[in-house]
N, C-alpha and C positions, 0 to 999 in steps of 0.2 A: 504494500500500500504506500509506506514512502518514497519507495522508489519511482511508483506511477504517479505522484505527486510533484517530484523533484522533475521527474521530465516534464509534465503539464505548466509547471512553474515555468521552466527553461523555456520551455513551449514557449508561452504569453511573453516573455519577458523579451527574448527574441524577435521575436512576430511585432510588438509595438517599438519596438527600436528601428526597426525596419517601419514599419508604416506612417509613422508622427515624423517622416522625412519632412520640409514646405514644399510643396511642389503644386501643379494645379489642379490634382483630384483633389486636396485637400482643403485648398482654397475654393473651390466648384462647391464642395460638401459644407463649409463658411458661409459660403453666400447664400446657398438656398435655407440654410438654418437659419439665416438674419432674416430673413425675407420670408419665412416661414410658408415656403413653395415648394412643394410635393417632398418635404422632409422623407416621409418615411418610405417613399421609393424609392428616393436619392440613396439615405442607409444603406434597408435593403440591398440597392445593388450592390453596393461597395463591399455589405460583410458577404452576403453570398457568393460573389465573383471570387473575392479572398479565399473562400471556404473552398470552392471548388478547385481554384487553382493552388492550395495547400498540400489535397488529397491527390492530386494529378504529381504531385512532386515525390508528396511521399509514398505514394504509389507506384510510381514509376522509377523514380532512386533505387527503392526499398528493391524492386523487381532485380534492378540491375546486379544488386550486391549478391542477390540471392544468384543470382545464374553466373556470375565474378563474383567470388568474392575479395578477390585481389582488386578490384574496381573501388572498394572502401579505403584502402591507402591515397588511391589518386583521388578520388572525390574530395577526401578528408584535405590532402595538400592544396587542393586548386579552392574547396570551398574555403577552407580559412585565408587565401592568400586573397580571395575576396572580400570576407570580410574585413580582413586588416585593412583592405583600402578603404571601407567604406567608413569604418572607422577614423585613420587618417584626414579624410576629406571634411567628416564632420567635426574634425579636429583642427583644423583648416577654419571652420567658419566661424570656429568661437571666438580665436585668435583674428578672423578678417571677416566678421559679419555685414554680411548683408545690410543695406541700407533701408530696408523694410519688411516687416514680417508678412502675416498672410493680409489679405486689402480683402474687404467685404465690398470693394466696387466695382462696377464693369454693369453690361444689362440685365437684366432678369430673365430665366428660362423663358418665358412669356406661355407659354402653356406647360402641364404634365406631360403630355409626349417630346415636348421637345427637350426637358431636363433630362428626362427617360434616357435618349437617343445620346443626350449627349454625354450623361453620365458613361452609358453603357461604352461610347467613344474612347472616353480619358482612360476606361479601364483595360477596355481587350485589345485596344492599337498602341498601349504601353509597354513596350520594348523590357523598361527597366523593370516593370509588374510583374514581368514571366522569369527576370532574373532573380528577383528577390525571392515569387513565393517558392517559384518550381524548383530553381535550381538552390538558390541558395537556404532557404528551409526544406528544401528534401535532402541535399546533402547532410544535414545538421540534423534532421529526423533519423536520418540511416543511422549514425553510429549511437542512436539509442537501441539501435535493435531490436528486439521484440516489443519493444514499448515506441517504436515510431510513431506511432496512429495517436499517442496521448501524447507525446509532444505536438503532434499535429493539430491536435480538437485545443490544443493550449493558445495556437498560435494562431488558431480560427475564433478561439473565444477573443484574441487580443485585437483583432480587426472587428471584432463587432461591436468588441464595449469602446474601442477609439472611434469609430463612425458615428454610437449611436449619442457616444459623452460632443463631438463635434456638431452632428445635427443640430439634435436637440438642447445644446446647451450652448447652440453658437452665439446667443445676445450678450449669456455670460462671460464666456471661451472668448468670443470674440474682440473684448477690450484690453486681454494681456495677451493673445495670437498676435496683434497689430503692430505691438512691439518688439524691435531689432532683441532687447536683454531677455526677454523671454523665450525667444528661439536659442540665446548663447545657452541659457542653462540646460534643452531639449538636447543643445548636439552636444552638449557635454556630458550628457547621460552616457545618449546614444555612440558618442566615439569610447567609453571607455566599457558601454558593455560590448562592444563589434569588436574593438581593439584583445577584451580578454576573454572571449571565444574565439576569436580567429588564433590566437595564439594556441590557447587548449586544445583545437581542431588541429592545428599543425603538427604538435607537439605528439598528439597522443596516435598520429597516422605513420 
């Protein structure tokens, strides 16, 4: 039981260091929570799409290692050498932040289908989405091993409860998101949890 605990924790803990990146699904998910315009499809999408492309990773990683299992050493080098940059970079921005956090401006979806369409845009034509969830949490799901699938539903809970805390709590969220020092301390999190998994993933492959 602790041990499927420890991995679900790792799960979450992983999975929201990776997703509270500033990018513009997150700002997209900002705006319509100000605006309080089709919040809860907007959500929806974002944690479902996560969830699905979780299981696609840890599903398909998991496959690999089973049929290689000599494939878990390289996984394990290349996914940590990824994370340590991802770390790096958001260690990068504490020390050279950005001159604006997320902006609740720009126009409004104007209808539900067109948030819909557009959300659904930002998520499945995102390049870096298929790196983070599939490759780089299925990497990092595999070397739990029998317990991939509860790092997984960890790192699926961590994308629902950040979409659903950014929706619906965007009027709140949104008056310290706005600010450059509230994103330094997000990537200061985030570069020192990437930074001491990518090394644990190196180290232990």
């Amino acid at each position: 039981m602790n041990h499927a605990l420890t991995a679900a924790a790792a799960g979450f803990g992983t999975g929201l260091s990776l997703i509270v990146a500033i990018g513009a699904q997150n700002a997209f998910v900002l705006r319509q929570g100000v605006r309080r315009d089709a919040v809860l499809a907007v959500v929806g999408i974002c944690a479902l799409s996560d969830a699905v492309l979780i299981a696609l990773g840890v599903g398909g990683v998991g496959a690999v290692v089973v049929a290689w299992p000599g494939a878990l050493r390289t996984i394990g080098i290349v996914g940590g050498a990824f994370l340590l940059c991802y770390g790096a970079l958001a260690a990068r921005r504490v020390l050279r932040p950005a001159t604006a956090g997320l902006s609740t401006e720009g126009e409004a979806a104007g209808s539900r289908r067109r948030a819909v369409l557009t959300c659904l845009a930002m998520t499945w034509l995102n390049p870096h989405v298929y790196l983070d969830t599939v490759f780089l949490l299925g990497s990092l799901a595999a070397d739990r091993g029998p317990l991939r699938w509860t790092f997984g539903l960890g790192a699926a809970l961590a994308s629902l409860s950040w979409f659903t805390a950014l929706g619906f709590g965007a009027r709140l969220l949104g008056r310290y998101l706005s600010r450059p020092g509230a994103w330094r301390v997000l990537d200061g999190l985030v570069a020192l949890t990437m930074l001491v998994l990518g090394a644990a993933l190196v180290a232990g492959s």
